[in-house]
Structures are given as structure tokens and as C-alpha cells.
matplotlib code that plots the C-alpha trace (Angstrom):
import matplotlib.pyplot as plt

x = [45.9, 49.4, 49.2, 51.1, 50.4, 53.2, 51.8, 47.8, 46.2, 42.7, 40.6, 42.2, 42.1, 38.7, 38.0, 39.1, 37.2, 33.9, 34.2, 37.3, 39.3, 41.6, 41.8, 44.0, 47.4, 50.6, 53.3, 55.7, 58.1, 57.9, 61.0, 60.1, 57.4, 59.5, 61.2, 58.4, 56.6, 60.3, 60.6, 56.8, 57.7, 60.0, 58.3, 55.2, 57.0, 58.8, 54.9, 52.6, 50.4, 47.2, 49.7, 49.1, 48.3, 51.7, 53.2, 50.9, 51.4, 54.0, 55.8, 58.0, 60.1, 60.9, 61.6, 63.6, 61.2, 58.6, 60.6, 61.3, 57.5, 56.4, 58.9, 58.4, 58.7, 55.6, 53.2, 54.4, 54.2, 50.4, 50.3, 51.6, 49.4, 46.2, 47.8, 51.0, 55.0, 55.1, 54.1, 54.3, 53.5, 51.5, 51.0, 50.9, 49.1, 49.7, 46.5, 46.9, 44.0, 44.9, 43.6, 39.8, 39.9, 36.3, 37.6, 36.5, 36.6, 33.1, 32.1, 33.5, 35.1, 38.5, 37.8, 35.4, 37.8, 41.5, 41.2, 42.5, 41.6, 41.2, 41.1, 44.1, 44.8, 45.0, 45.0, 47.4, 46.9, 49.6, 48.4, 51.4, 49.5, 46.4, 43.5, 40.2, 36.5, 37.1, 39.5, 38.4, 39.3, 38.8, 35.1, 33.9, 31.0, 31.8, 31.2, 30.6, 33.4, 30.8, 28.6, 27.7, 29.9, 28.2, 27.8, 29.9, 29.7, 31.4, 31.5, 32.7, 33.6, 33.5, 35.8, 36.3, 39.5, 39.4, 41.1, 38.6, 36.1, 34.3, 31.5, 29.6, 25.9, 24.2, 23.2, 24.9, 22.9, 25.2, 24.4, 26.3, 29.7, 32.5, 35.2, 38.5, 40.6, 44.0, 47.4, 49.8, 52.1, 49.0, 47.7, 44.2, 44.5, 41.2, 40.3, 39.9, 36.5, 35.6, 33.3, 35.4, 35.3, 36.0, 34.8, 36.6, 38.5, 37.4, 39.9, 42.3, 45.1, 46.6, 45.2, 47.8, 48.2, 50.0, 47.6, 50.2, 48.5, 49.6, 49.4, 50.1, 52.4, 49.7, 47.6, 47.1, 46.4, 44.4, 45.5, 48.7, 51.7, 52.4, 55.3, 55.0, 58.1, 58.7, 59.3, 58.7, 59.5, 59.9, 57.6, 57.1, 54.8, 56.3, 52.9, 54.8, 58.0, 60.2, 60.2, 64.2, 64.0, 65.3, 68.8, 68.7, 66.0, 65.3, 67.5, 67.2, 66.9, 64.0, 62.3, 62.8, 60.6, 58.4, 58.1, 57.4, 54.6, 52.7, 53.2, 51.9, 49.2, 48.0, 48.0, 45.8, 43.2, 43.3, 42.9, 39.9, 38.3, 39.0, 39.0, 35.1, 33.9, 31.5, 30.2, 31.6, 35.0, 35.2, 33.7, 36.6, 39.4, 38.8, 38.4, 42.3, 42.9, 42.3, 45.5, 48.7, 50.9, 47.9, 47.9, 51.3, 51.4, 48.5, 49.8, 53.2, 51.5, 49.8, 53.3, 54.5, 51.7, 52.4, 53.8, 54.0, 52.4, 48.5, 47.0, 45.0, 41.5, 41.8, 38.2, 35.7, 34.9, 34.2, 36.9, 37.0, 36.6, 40.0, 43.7, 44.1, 47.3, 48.4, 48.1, 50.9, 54.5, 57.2, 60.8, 61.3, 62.1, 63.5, 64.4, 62.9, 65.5]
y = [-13.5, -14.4, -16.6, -13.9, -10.4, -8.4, -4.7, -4.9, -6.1, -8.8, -6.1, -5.0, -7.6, -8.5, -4.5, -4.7, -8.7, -6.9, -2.8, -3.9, -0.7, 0.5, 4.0, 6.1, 4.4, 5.5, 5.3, 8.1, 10.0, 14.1, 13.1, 10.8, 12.7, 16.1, 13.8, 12.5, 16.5, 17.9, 15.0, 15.3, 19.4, 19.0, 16.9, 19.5, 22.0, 20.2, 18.9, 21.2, 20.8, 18.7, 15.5, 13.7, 10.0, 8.9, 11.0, 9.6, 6.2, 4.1, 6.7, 4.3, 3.1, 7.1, 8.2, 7.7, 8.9, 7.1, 3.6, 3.7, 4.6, 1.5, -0.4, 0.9, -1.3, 0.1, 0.0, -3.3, -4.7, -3.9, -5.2, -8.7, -9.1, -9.5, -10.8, -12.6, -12.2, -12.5, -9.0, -7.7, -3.9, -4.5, -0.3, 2.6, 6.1, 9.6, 11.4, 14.9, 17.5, 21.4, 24.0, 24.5, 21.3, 19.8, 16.1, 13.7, 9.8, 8.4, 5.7, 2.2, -0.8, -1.5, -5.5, -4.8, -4.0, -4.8, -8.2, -10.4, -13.9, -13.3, -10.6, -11.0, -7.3, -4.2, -0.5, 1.3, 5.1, 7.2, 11.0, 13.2, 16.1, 16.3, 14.6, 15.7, 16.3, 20.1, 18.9, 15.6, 12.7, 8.9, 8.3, 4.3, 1.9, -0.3, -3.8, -3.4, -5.6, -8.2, -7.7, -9.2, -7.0, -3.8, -3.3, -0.2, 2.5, 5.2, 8.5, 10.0, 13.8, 14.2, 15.4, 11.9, 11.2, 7.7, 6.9, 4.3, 6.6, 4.4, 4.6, 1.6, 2.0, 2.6, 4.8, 5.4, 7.1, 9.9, 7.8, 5.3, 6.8, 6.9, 9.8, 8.6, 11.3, 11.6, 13.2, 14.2, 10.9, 8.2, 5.4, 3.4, 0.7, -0.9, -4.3, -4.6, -4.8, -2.1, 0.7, 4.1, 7.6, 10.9, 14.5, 17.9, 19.8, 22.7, 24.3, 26.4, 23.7, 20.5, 17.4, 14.7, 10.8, 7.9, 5.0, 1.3, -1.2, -4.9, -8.1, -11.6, -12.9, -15.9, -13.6, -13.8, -10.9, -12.1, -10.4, -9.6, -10.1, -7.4, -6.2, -6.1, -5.1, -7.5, -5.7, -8.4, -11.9, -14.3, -14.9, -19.2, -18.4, -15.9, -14.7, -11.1, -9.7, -8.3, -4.3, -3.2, -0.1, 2.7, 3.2, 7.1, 9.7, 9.1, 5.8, 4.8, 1.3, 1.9, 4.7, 1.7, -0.6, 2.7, 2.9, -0.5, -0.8, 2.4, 0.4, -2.8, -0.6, 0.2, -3.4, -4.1, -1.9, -2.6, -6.2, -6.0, -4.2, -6.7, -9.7, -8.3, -5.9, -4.4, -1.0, -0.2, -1.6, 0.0, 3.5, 3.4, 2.4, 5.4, 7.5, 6.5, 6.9, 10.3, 11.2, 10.8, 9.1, 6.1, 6.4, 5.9, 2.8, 1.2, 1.6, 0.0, -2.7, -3.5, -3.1, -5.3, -8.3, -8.7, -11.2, -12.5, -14.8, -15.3, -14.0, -15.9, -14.9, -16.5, -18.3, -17.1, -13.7, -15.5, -15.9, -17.3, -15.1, -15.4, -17.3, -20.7, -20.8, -24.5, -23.4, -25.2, -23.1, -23.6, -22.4, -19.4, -17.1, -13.6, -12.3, -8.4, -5.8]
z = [227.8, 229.5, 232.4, 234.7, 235.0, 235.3, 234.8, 235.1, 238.4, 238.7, 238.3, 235.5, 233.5, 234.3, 233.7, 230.2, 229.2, 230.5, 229.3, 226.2, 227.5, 230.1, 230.5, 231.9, 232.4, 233.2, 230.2, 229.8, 232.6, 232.1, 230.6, 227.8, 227.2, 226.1, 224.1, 221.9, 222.0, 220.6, 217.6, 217.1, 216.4, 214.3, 212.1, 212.6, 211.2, 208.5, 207.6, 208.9, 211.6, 209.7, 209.1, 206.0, 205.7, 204.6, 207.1, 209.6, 208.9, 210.8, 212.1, 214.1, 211.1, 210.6, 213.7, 217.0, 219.0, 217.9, 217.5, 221.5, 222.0, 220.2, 222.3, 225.9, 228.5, 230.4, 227.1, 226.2, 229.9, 229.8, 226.6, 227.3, 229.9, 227.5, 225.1, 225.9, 225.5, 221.7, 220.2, 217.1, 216.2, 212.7, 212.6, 214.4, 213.4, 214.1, 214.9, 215.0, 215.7, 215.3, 217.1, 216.2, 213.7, 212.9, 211.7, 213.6, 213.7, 213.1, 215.2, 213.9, 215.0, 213.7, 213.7, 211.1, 208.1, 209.0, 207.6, 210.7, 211.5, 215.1, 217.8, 219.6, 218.9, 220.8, 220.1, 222.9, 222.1, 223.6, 224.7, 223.7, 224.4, 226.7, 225.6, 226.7, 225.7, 224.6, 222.1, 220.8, 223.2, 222.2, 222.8, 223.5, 224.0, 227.3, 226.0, 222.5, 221.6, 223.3, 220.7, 217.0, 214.7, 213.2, 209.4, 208.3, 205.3, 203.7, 204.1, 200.7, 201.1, 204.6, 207.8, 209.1, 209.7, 209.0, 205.9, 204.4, 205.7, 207.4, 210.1, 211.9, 210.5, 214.2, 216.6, 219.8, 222.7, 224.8, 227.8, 227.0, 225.9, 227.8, 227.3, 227.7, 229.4, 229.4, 230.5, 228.1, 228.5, 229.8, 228.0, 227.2, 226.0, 223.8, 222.0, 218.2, 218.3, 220.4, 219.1, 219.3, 217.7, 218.5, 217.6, 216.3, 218.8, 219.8, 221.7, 220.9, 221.5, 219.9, 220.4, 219.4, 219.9, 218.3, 218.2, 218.1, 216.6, 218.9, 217.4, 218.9, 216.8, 216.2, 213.9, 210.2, 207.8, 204.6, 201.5, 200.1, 202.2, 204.8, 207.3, 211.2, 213.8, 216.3, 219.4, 222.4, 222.7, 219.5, 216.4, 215.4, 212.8, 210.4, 208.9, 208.9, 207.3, 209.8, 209.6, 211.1, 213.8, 212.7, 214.2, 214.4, 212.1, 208.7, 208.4, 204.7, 205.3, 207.8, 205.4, 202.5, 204.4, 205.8, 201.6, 200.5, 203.9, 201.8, 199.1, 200.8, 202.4, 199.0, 197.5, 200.6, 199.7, 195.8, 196.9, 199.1, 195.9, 194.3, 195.3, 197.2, 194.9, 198.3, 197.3, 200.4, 199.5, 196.1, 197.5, 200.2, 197.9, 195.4, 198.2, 199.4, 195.8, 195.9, 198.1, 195.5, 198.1, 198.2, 194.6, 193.7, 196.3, 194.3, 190.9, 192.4, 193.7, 190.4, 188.5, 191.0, 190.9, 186.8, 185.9, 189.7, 192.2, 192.4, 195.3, 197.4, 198.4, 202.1, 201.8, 203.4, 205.4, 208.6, 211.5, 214.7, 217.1, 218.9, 217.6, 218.8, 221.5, 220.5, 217.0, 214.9, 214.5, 213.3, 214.7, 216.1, 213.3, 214.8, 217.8, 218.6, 217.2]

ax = plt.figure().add_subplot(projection="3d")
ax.plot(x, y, z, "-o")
ax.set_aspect("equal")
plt.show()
């Protein structure tokens, strides 16, 4: 957590180390948020309204819009204050519910398969249309992140939107949710190890967000190498290739690394089967394997590895349970572009 707050007050702060949310937050004006609704309908109808998981993935190395979101001073302000002035975005993710959709995301916690070495990471999920219970608002656990990490399945076959298809292997009483409601153009903000879901919407309207995956710029992924944007303060450690923002719509050097992060994406996944042969691992890679754009990243990846550098397995699954501040670094190596 940063020594200074700039954005969240006391009781903020100590809001979010006891519940591991803030919900709702101001982020957009009316006017940034017509921006972000008329670049996320164009891409709608170039797509379709049910956005595929390519599609969905990083959309801020596509897209303007998105790059700016990822980057706003309010989002990033809050941000800083839990967990300091060096920020990286690791990934972000369209979710998109139509009208009447029954996908859901099962209940999980995203500490539990991202591969980190320590928890100084936060989901900020933007609302760029209204969020709310009818259509299938972010649902949490107050102080779950508190808690011993849950074991986790796969659901093969089902309506989760969760590409793994994962879902924490517990019961959660009604009592004990908490809804979070939102504005079009508000913000919650939750920790990596917070238990979260939401159900189908079913209303007769959109329900859309863009979840932005923040990383201190202190945290390791284990696995094959991946690629992070820098978009506050400076990175000394260099555990992430820099992605470039896009300098106007469907840059080709931005959609080249939007490309080789699918691709990277998919040598993540092919490692964890292999390198931890899980049920659950191997369930939920041939379930990603189903979709062709996950496909063709995997078989790239393995093309790729021949004849290349061993991969380490990063030791043991256990972590610490937060990134040591005086950790060694070396020079600053990039400045946020």
C-alpha cells in the first residue's frame, strides 16, 4: 500500500484490508463514458454482441478507447493507493452479457489459478453500461480474501463464462453476498483473492464491463514469459515485456503484441498442464482448446519452444502471501508510454 493516499480516504483503505472491495467509485465523466459505449459498438457490431475470448482479451492493445481506460488518472489514482506508484496492467477482459444471456461466472478466486507469487494485484472493473442484480452484477464474499485459499474445479460444458471454467469448490449462503451495484461509468475495485461471481442477466438490456487486471510492478508470473503495459510510474524489476499503447485503432504494432499475448496466453495454459498434470489443469486446458483462436496460440507456442530455452518449473506451488517492498531491483527499465 503507498504511504500517501491521493484518491481513497482512511476508511477506505481500511474498508477494502477488512471487506477486499470498494464499491461504487467514481471513474468516467458522461463524456468519457460515450466515448468508451461508441468504440465498444463498433466493435459489437463488427463481432457480435456475445464477444469471443480473443476478442475479449486485452482489448487495450486494440483499441483507443480502451488504452485511455486502462490509463485513467482516476482508476489509476485509486489504484496506487493500495498498491503503490509502480503499476503495470498484466490484462484486462471484456465481459459482455446480452440481453436475456444465462452465462454466468461461477464463484472463484482469481489468486487461485493466475500463477503469481504474491497478491499485490487488483481487479478495477469498469461498468460501461449499468450494472445491477437484474442483469448480472459482480457478486462477492466480504473478507474472503482473509481466508485459506479454496480448492477449485472444472466445469466442462457449461455457461460459465470463465475461460478455464473454473468454480471455487464451496458453498456460499445468500446472506452473505454482497451485490456490487454500479452506474454506467463507476468502479469497484477488488483484491486477487477475493471470492466473486456473477449470474445470467435477465433483463432485456446489456450488461457490459471491462475488468483491468493491476500488478505492482514487484510481481512475478511463473511459467513462460509474459507481457504487461506499464502505465504508471517506472518498473526495476523487468519480470514483464513491455506491451506499446496503441497510437490510434487497430495499430499493427499493438495488434502484433495483442497476437503474440494470445499466443503467450496459450503457452501459459499448455504449461500449467504440463509442467502439473492436475486433473483440473488438464480438464481446463482442453476445454480452452476447444476455441480455435486458443488453439492456434498453443500449437504456436509448442512450434516456438523446439529447439528453444527450457522452461523453468518455478519450484514449488506455495507463495508468500504478499511481494516483499525492499525486494532487490535492478535499474529502472521503462518509463509508462
Amino acid at each position: 500500500m503507498s504511504v500517501s493516499s491521493r484518491s481513497l480516504s482512511p476508511a477506505e483503505l481500511e474498508r477494502f484490508e477488512t471487506h477486499g472491495y470498494l464499491s461504487p467509485l467514481p471513474a468516467l465523466t458522461p463524456g468519457e463514458l460515450a466515448r468508451c459505449q461508441a468504440g465498444l459498438q463498433g466493435l459489437i457490431k463488427r463481432i457480435g454482441p456475445a464477444l469471443d475470448p480473443p476478442t475479449r482479451h486485452k482489448p487495450h492493445l486494440c483499441f483507443q478507447w480502451a488504452s485511455d481506460l486502462v490509463r485513467h488518472p482516476a482508476i489509476l489514482d485509486v489504484v496506487a493507493d493500495l498498491l503503490g506508484d509502480d503499476l503495470l496492467v498484466w490484462r484486462s477482459v471484456l465481459f459482455a452479457k446480452p440481453p436475456r444471456d444465462p452465462r454466468y461466472v461461477a464463484w472463484h478466486q482469481d489468486w487461485a489459478y493466475w500463477g503469481l507469487n504474491c497478491d499485490d494485484v487488483v481487479t478495477a472493473w469498469v461498468a460501461l453500461t449499468e450494472s445491477n442484480r437484474e442483469n448480472g452484477c459482480v457478486r462477492v464474499v466480504a473478507g474472503s480474501h482473509r481466508q485459506a485459499e479454496l480448492p477449485h474445479t472444472i466445469q466442462a460444458g457449461s455457461k460459465n463464462q470463465l475461460v478455464r471454467g473454473q468454480i471455487a469448490s464451496v458453498r456460499v449462503p445468500e446472506e452473505s453476498v454482497t451485490d456490487l451495484v454500479l452506474a454506467a461509468g463507476q468502479l469497484s475495485v477488488h483484491h486477487v483473492r477475493l471470492l466473486h461471481g456473477s449470474r445470467g442477466n435477465a433483463s432485456e438490456r446489456p450488461r457490459i464491463g471491462l475488468a483491468i487486471r493491476y500488478l505492482a510492478t514487484r510481481v512475478k508470473q511463473r511459467g513462460p514469459r509474459q507481457s504487461a503495459s506499464l502505465v504508471r510510474g517506472a518498473d526495476r524489476y523487468g519480470h514483464f515485456d513491455h506491451e506499446p499503447a496503441p497510437r490510434f485503432d487497430y495499430d499493427p504494432v499493438a495488434l502484433a503484441w495483442h497476437a503474440k499475448s494470445l499466443r503467450r496466453y496459450g503457452a501459459e495454459l499448455l504449461w500449467e498442464a504440463l509442467m502439473r498434470p492436475t486433473p483440473r489443469n488438464l480438464i481446463s486446458f482442453g476445454r480452452m482448446m476447444t476455441n480455435r483462436g486458443m488453439l492456434r496460440a498453443a500449437l504456436h507456442a509448442v512450434r516456438s519452444w523446439a529447439g528453444g530455452p527450457r522452461i523453468s518449473t518455478g519450484g514449488s506451488q506455495a507463495s508468500p502471501p504478499a511481494c516483499s517492498s525492499d525486494e532487490a531491483a535492478p535499474e529502472d527499465r521503462s518509463q509508462p508510454n
